[in-house]
C-alpha positions as CSV (number, residue, x, y, z in Angstrom):
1,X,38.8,92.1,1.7
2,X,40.0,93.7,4.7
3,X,42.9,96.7,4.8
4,X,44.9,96.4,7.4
5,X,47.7,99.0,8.6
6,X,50.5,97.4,10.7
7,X,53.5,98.1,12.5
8,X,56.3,96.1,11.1
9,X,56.7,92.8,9.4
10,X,57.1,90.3,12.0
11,X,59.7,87.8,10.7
12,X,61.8,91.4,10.6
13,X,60.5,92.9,13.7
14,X,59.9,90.4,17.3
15,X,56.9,92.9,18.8
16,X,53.9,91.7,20.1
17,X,52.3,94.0,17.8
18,X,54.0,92.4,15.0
19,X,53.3,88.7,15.5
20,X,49.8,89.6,15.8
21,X,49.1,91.0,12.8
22,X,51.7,88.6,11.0
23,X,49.2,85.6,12.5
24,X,46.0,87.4,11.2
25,X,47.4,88.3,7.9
26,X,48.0,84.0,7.7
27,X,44.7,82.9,9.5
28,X,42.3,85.4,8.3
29,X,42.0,83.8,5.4
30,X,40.8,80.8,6.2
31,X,38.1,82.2,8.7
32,X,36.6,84.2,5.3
33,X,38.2,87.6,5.6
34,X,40.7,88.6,2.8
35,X,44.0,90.2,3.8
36,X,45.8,93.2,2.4
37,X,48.2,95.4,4.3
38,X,50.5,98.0,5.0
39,X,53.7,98.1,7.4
40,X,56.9,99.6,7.7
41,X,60.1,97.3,6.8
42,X,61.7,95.8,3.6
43,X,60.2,94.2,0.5
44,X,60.3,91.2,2.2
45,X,56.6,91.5,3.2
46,X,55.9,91.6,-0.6
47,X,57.8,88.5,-1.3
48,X,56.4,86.5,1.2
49,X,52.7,87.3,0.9
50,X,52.4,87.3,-3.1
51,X,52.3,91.3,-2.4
52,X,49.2,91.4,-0.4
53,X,51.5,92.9,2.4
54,X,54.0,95.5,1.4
55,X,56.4,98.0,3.3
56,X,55.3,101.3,2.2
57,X,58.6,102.9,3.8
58,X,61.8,101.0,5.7
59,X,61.6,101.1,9.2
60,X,64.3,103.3,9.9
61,X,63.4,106.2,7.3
62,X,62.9,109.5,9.0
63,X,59.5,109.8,10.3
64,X,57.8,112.5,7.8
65,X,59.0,110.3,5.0
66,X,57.4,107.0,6.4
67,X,53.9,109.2,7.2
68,X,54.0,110.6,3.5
69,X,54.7,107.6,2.0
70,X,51.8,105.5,3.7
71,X,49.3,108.0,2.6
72,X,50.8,107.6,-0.9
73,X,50.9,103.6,-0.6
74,X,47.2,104.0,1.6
75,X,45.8,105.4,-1.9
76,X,47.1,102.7,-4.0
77,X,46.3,99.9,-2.1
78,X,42.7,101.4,-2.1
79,X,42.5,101.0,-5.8
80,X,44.0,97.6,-6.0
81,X,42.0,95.9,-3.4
82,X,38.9,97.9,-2.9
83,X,38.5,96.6,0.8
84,X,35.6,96.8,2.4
85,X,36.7,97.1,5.8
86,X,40.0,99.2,6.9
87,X,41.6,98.0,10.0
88,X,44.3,99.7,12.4
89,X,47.1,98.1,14.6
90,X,49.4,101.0,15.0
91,X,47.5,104.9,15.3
92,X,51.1,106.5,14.4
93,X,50.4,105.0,10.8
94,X,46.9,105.0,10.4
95,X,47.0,108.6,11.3
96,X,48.0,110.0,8.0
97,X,45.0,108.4,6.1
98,X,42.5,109.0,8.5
99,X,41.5,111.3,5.9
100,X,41.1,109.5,3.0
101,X,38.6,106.8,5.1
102,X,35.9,108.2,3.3
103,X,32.6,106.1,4.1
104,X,34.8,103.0,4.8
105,X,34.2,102.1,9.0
106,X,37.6,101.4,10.7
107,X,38.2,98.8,13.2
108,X,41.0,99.2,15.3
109,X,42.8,96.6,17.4
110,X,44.1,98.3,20.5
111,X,47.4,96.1,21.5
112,X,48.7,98.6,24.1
113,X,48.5,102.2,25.5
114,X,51.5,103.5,23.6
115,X,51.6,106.8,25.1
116,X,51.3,105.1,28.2
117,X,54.1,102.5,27.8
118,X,56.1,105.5,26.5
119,X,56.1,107.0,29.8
120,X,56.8,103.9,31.7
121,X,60.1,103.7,29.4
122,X,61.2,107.1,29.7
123,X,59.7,108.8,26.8
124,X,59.8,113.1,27.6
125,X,56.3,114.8,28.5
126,X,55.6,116.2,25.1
127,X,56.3,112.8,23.4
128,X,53.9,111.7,25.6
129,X,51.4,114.1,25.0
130,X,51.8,113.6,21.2
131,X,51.3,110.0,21.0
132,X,48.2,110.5,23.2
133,X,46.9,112.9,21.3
134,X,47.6,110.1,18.3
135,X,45.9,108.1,20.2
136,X,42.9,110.1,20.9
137,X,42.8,110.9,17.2
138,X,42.5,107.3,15.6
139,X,40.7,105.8,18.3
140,X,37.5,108.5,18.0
141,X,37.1,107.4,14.0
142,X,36.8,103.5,14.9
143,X,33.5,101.5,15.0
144,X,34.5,98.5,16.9
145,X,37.7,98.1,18.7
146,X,39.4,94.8,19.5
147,X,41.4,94.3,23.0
148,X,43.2,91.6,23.8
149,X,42.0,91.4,27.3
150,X,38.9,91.9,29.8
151,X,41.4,94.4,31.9
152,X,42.4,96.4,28.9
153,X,38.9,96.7,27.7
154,X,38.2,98.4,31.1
155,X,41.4,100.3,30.4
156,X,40.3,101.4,26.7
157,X,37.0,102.3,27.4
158,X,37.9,105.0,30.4
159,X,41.3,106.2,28.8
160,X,39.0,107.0,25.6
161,X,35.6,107.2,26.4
162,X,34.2,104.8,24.0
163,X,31.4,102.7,24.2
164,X,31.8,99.4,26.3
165,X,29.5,97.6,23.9
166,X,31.5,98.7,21.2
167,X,34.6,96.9,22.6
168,X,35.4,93.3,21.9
169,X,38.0,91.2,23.7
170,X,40.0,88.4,21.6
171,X,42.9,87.0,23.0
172,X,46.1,86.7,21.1
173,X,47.1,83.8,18.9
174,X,49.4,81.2,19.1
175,X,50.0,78.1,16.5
176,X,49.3,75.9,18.8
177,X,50.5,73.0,16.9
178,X,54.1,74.3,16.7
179,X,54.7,74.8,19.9
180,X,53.3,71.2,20.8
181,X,55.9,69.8,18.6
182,X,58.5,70.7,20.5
183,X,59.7,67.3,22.3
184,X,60.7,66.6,25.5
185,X,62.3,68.4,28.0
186,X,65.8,65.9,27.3
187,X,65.7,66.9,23.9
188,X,65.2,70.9,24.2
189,X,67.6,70.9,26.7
190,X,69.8,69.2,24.5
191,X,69.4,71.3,21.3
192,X,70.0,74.2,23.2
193,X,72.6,73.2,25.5
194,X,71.4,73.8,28.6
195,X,72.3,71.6,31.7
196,X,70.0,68.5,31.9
197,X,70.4,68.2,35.8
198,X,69.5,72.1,37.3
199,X,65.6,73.5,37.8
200,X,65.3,75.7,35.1
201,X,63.3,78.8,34.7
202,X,62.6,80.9,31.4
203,X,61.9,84.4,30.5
204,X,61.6,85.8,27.4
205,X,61.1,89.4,27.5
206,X,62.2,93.0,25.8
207,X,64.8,94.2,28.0
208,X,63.4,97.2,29.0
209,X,61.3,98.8,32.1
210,X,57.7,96.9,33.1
211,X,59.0,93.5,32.2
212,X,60.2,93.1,35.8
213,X,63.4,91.7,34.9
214,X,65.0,93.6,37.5
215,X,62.4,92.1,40.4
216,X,62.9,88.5,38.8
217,X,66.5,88.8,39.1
218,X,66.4,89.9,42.6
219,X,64.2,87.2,43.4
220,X,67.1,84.6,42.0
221,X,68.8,85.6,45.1
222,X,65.9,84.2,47.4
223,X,65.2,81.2,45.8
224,X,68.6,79.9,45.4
225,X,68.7,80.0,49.1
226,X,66.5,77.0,48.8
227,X,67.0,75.6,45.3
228,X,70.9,76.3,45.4
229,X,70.9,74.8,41.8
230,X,68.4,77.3,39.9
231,X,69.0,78.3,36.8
232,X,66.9,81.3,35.1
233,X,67.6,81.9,31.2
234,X,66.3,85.5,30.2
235,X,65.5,85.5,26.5
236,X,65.1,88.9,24.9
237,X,67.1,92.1,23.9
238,X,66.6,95.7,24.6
239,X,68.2,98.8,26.4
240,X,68.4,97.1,30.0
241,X,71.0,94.7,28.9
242,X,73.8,96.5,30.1
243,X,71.2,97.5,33.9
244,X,70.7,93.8,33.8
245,X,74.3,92.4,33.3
246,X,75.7,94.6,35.9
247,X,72.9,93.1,38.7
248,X,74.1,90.6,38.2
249,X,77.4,90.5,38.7
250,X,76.7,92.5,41.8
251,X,74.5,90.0,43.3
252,X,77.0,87.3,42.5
253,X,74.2,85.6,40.3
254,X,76.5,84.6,37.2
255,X,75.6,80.7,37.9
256,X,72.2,81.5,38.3
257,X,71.2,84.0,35.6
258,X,71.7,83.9,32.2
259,X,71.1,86.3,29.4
260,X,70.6,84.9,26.1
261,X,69.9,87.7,23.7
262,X,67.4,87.2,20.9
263,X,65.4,84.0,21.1
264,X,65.1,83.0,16.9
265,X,61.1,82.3,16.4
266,X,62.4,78.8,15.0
267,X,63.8,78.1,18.4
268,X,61.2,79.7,20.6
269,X,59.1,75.9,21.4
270,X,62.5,74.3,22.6
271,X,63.6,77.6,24.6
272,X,59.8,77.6,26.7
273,X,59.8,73.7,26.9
274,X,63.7,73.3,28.1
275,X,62.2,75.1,31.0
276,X,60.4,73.7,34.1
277,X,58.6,76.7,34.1
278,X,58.5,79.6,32.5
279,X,58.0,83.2,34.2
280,X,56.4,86.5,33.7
281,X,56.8,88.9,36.0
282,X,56.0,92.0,34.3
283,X,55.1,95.0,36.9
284,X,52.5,97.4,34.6
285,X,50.3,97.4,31.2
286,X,50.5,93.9,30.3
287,X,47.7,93.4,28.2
288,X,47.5,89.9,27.7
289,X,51.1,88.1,27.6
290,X,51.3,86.2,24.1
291,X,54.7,84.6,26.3
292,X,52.6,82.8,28.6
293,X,50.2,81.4,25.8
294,X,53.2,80.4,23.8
295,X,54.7,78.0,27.2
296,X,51.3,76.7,28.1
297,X,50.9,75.5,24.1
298,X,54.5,74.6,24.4
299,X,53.4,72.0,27.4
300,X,55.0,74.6,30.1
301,X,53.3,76.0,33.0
302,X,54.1,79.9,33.6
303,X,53.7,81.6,36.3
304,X,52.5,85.2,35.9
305,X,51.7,88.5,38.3
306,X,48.5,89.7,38.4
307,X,48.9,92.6,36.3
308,X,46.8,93.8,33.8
309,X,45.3,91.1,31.6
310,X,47.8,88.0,32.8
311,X,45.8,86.4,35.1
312,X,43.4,85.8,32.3
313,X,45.5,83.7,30.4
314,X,46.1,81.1,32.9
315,X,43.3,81.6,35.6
316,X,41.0,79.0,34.4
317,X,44.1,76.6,33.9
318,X,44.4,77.4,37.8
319,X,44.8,80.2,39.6
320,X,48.4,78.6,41.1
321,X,49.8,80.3,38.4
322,X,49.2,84.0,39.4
323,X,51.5,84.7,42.2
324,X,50.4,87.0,45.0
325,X,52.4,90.3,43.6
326,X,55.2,91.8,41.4
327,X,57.6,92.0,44.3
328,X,60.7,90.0,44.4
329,X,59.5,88.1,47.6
330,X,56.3,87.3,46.2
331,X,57.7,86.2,42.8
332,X,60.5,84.1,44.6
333,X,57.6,82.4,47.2
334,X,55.8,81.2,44.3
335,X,58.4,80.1,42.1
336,X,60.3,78.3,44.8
337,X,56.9,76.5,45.7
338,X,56.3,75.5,42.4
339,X,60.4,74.4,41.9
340,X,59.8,72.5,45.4
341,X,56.3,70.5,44.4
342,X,54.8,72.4,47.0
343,X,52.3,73.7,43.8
344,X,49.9,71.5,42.0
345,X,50.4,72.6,38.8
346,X,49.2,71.2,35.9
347,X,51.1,68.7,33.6
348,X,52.4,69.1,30.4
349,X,49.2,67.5,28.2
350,X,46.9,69.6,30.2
351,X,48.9,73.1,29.5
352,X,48.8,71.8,25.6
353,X,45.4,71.2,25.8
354,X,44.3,74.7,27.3
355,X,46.4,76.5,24.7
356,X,45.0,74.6,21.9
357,X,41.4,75.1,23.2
358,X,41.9,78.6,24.2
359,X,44.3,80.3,21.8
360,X,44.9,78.9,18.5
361,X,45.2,80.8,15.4
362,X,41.8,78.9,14.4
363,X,39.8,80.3,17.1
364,X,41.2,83.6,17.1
365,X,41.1,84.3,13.5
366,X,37.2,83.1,13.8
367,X,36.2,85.7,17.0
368,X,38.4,88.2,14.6
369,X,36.3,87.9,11.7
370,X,33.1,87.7,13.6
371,X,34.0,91.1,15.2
372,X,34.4,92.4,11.7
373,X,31.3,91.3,10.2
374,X,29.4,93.4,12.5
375,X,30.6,96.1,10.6
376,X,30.5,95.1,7.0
């Protein structure tokens, strides 16, 4: 039985973070490794899991509350499950109980440099300092660490000094069967109600800095000199909704751009395969870019920049997919290639196929569990 300390519960919470560990604590299982865990959120964790995962505070409680009352719930879950492996997602929460690990090894899946991604947001110095310090802190205890990417394995290992042997990359997971189901392109189009005769581009993203919204949006104005009917549909919510709206309307791009808000999970495989292609243009600490896994397995091809781990995902697919930068001329080069057939990208079986082969639930759960047995 593995203990596994989380973030939030994912059906509640749309984090990358969060639908990671909510596809572990569902595949695990069947790859051999029993799942108990611990996240912030509602007791709707409890109800769906047969209260193998519980909140041990609501999200929004003040922060000393949620830290005392996952040390409290950390103790009791101890008894009830005896695990025999404890396993981190989130250092703000495994902090508390670092503590109380007693003889038990830790494995911790790194998903991101949080301090790091704090600063790119706009987090203050000492924020920064403290979540690094976090980070430091939780990091030091593990045995094995998980990464999702050969770049942030590179990342990991000089931000924290550990041991490269000691680090494992595992892509993220997708259920790749879903997202195959999702019909044709008439019929997404159709149960979302988006025009059946434009080039259509999708993007779902958090609406915040190093998505490279902004840059994506610019580049709308380049390729529409050239596909005059382009249409890009921005999925996502966040504190650039407002930045975004207002760019625009300056650039005149209201027929072009859309914003959607929040893409529900259940409509997710219509929204990527709706799209001729889907986008990612994120400008820094991408770490692996579940989104572009999610359109491949959806039969979509995405294009991505060649940040952080994002060429992985689609490089052995082919390496049309990683544009030349994270500019808006580069982005808008590449995506009005592709739009034009000037790119020969690969069709819709073939993206289904790669997913399937390269990210399903199956496969990841069964690196994941290997990983762990190397310290149980």
């Amino acid at each position: 039985m593995s203990l596994q300390i989380g973030m939030h519960w994912f059906p509640e919470r749309a984090g990358g973070l969060d639908r990671m560990f909510y596809g572990l604590s569902r595949a695990l299982p069947d790859a051999g490794v029993g799942f108990a865990g611990l996240v912030a959120g509602s007791a709707r964790a409890a109800a769906e899991t047969g209260g193998l995962v519980r909140a041990f505070a609501p999200a929004n409680a003040p922060l000393p509350r949620r830290l005392l009352a996952m040390r409290q719930a950390f103790r009791q879950s101890l008894a009830a499950h005896a695990p025999g492996l404890i396993v981190s997602h989130f250092p703000l929460y495994t902090l508390p109980v670092l503590g109380g690990l007693g003889a038990a090894q830790l494995v911790c899946h790194f998903h991101g440099p949080w301090a790091d991604e704090g600063a790119v947001e706009g987090d203050i110095a000492p924020r920064r300092m403290v979540k690094r310090l976090i980070e430091d802190r939780v990091f030091a205890r593990a045995a094995q660490v998980i990464v999702l990417s050969e770049a942030f394995a590179e990342l990991f290992a000089r931000r924290h000094d550990f041991d490269r042997e000691r680090i494992h990359v595992v892509p993220g997971g997708i259920d790749a069967a879903r997202f195959a189901a999702a019909g044709t392109v008439k019929a997404a189009r159709d149960r979302l109600g988006w025009p059946r005769d434009r080039p259509i581009l999708a993007a779902v993203r958090r609406l915040v800095p190093r998505m490279g919204l902004e840059t994506l949006i610019d580049a709308i104005a380049i390729i529409k000199r050239r596909v005059p009917d382009v249409l890009l549909v921005i999925g996502g919510r966040g504190a650039l909704h407002t930045a975004l709206a207002a760019r625009i309307a300056a650039g005149g791009l209201e027929r072009h751009v859309r914003l959607v808000g929040f893409v529900p999970d259940d409509d997710l495989p219509a929204f990527y395969r709706a799209a001729d292609l889907s986008v990612v243009p994120s400008s820094a600490l991408e770490g692996f870019g579940l989104i572009a896994a999610e359109s491949l397995a959806a039969g979509t091809p995405c294009l991505v920049t060649p940040v952080g781990g994002l060429p992985e995902v689609v490089r052995d697919l082919s390496m049309d997919l990683v544009m030349d930068g994270t500019g808006a001329a580069p982005i808008a080069a590449a995506v009005t290639a592709a739009l034009l057939g000037r790119l020969a990208l690969p069709n819709s079986a073939v993206c289904r196929n790669y997913a399937a082969r390269r990210f399903d639930w199956r496969h990841v759960a069964a690196w994941t569990a290997a990983v762990y047995r190397q310290v149980t």
